[in-house]
C-alpha positions in Angstrom: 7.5 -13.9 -17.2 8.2 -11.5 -14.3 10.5 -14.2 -12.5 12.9 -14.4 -15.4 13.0 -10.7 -15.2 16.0 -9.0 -13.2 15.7 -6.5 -10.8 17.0 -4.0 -12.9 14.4 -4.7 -15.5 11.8 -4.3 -12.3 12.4 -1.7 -11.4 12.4 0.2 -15.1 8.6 -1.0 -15.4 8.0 0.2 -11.9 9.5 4.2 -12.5 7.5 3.8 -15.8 4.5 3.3 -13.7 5.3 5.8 -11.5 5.6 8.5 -14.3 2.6 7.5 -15.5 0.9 7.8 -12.6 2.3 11.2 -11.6 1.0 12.9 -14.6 -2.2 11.9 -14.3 -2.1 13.2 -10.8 -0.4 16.2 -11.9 -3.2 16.6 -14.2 -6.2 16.2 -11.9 -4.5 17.8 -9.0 -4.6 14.4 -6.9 -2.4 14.3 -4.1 -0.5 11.2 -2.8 3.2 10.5 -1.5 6.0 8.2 -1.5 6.1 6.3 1.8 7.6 3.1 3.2 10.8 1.5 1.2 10.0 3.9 -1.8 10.3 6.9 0.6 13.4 5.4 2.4 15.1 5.1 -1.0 14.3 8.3 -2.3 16.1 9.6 0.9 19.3 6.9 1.1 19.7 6.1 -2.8 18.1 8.7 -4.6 16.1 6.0 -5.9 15.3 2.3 -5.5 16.5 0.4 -2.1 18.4 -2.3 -4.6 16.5 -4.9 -3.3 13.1 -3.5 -3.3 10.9 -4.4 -5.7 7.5 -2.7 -5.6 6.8 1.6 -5.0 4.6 2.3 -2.2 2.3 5.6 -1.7 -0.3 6.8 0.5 -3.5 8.6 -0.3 -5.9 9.9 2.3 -8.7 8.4 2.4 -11.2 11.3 1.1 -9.6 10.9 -2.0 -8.9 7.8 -2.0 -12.3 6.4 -4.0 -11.6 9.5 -7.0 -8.0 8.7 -7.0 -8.5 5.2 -7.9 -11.0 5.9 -10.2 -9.3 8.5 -12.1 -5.9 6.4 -12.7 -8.4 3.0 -13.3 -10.1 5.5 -16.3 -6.5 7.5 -16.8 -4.1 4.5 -17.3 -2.4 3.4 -20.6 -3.5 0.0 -21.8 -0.2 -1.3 -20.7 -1.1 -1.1 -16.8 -4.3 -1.7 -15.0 -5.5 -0.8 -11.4 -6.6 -4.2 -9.7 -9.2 -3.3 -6.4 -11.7 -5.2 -4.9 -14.1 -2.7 -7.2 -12.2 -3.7 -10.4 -11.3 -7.1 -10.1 -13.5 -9.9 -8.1 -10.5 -12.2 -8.2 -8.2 -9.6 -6.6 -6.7 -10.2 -2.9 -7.0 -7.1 -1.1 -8.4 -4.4 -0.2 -5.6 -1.9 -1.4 -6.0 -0.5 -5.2 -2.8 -1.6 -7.0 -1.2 -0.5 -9.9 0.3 -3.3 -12.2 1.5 -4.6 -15.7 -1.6 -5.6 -17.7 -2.9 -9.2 -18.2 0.4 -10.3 -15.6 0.5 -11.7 -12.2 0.3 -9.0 -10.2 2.5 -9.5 -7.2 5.9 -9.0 -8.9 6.1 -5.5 -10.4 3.3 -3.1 -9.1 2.9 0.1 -7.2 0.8 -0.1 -4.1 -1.7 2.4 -3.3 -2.4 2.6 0.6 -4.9 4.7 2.2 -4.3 7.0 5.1 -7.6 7.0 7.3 -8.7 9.1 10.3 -7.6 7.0 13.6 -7.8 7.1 17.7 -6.0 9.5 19.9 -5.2 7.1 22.8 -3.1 4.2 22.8 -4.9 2.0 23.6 -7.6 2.9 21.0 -4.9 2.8 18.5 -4.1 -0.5 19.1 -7.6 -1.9 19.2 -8.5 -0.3 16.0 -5.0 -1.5 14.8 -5.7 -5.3 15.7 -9.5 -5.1 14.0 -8.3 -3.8 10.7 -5.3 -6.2 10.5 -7.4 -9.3 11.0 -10.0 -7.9 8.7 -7.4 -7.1 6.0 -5.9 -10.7 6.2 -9.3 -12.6 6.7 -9.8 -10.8 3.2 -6.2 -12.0 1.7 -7.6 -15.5 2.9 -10.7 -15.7 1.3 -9.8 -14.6 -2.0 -5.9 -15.9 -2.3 -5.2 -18.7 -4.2 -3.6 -21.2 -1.7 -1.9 -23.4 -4.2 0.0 -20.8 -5.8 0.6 -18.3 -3.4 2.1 -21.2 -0.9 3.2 -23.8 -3.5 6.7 -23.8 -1.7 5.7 -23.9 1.8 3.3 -26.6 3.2 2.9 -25.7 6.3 1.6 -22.2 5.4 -0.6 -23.6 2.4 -2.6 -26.2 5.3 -3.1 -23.3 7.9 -4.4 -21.1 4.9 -6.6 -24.0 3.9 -7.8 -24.6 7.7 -8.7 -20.5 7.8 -10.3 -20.7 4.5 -12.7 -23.1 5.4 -13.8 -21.4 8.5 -13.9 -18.3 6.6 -16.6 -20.0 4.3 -19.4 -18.6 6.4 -18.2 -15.0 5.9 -18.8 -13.2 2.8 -16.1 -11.3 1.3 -18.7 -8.5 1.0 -19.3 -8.2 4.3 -15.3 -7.7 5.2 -15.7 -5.2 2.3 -18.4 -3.2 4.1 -16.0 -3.8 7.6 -13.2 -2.5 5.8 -15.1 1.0 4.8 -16.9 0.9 8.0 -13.5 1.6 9.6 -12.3 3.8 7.1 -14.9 6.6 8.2 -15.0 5.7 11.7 -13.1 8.2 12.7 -13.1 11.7 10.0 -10.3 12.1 7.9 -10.7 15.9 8.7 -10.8 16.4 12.0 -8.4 13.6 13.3 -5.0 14.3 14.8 -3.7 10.6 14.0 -4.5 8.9 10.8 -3.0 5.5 10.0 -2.5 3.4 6.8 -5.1 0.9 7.5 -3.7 -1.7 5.3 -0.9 -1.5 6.9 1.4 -4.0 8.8 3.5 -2.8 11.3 0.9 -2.4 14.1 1.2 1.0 16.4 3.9 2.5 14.3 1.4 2.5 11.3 -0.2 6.0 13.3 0.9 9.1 12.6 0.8 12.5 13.6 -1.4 13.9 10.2 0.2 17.0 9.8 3.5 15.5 9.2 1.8 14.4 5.7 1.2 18.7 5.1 2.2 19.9 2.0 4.5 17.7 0.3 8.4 18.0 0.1 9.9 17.0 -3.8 12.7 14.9 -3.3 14.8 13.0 -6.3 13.9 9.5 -7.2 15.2 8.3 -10.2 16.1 11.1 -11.6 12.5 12.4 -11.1 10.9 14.7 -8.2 8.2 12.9 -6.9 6.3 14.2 -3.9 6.9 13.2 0.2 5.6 14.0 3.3 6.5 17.2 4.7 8.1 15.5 7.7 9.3 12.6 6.4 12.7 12.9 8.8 10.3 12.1 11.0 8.2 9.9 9.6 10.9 7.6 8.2 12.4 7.5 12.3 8.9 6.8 13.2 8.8 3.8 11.2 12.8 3.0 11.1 14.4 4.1 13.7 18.3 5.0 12.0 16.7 4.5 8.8 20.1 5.7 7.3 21.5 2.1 8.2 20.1 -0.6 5.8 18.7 -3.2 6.5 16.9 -5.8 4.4 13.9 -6.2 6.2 12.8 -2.6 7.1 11.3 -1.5 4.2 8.8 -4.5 3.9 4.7 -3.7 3.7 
């Protein structure tokens, strides 16, 4: 269904969800904020990057479990929140917002945590490299190759290769990894936090008070909340983020 739909239609569904979503954090004073591509367009468009198709947001990680759980109790029956807690056949270790009973992938909101992180560099990048592997040894184990690679061969026989010697390796134990490094470092008392699902390496660390009380900027028509610093943030992770480009929104 969701690939006969047009983006247009996408993104509708999507700022539903996101409505939804806000007044249920609204209502149990949850905090979160637009980040990535969703953040970017808020700033350039006022809305949707046109050819975006998914809303990112990041939660710290104290809040992240009662967040989820919250919007997974909270949720009309027309959207469901996939984790690795909800939904054994799920692929990550993000929470995800999405249509109910539908693929997934398409039309969604992802819900990234923030997590306390390193001071040095080299620290960063260390802690960087683990969680990335143990985020994608994850995707691995629990993606279904045939669909998810049906159009490209060469990916679908590497998968296939990593999934075998992934076999050994429960997918509770990269669970346990996963909130192992979550609380390595505290939330509270850490300068740099990072979105530990994230993919862009070094520039995924952050100063945390650049997250501070959120700013309200339009989306859609709608005020939706943003880091404090997001000028800076959006540099951090852009560079002239005010010149698009189609690949530097992607997570």
């Amino acid at each position: 269904m969701n690939e006969l739909m047009s983006t247009k239609e996408i993104h509708n569904l999507e700022l539903e969800m996101l409505i939804e979503m806000d007044m249920i954090c609204k209502k149990y004073n949850l905090n979160y904020y637009l980040a990535y591509g969703t953040l970017l367009g808020a700033v350039r468009h006022k809305g949707f990057i046109p050819w975006d198709t998914d809303i990112d947001i990041i939660v710290d990680i104290d809040s992240y479990e009662r967040f989820c759980e919250i919007l997974q109790n909270e949720l009309s029956t027309k959207f469901y929140l996939s984790s690795p807690r909800t939904n054994k056949n799920y692929e990550s270790l993000k929470a995800r917002i999405h249509l109910k009973n539908s693929e997934h992938r398409k039309i969604h909101i992802d819900i990234f945590p923030m997590v306390g992180a390193p001071q040095s560099k080299i620290g960063q990048k260390i802690f960087s490299k683990i969680a990335y592997i143990n985020y994608r040894c994850y995707f691995i184990k629990k993606v279904n190759i045939n669909k998810i690679y049906k159009h490209n061969i060469k990916k679908r026989i590497l998968a296939t290769i990593l999934k075998i010697i992934l076999l050994p390796i429960p997918s509770a134990l990269i669970e346990k990894v996963f909130k192992i490094l979550s609380i390595k470092f505290e939330y509270k008392t850490s300068e740099f936090i990072c979105n530990i699902c994230g993919s862009y390496g070094q520039r995924e660390f952050i100063p945390k008070n650049w997250l501070g009380n959120p700013k309200y900027l339009e989306f859609e028509g709608y005020d939706f909340p943003v880091p404090q610093e997001w000028d800076k943030y959006l540099t951090h992770m852009y560079g002239d983020y005010m010149t698009p480009k189609k690949t530097n929104f992607i997570n």
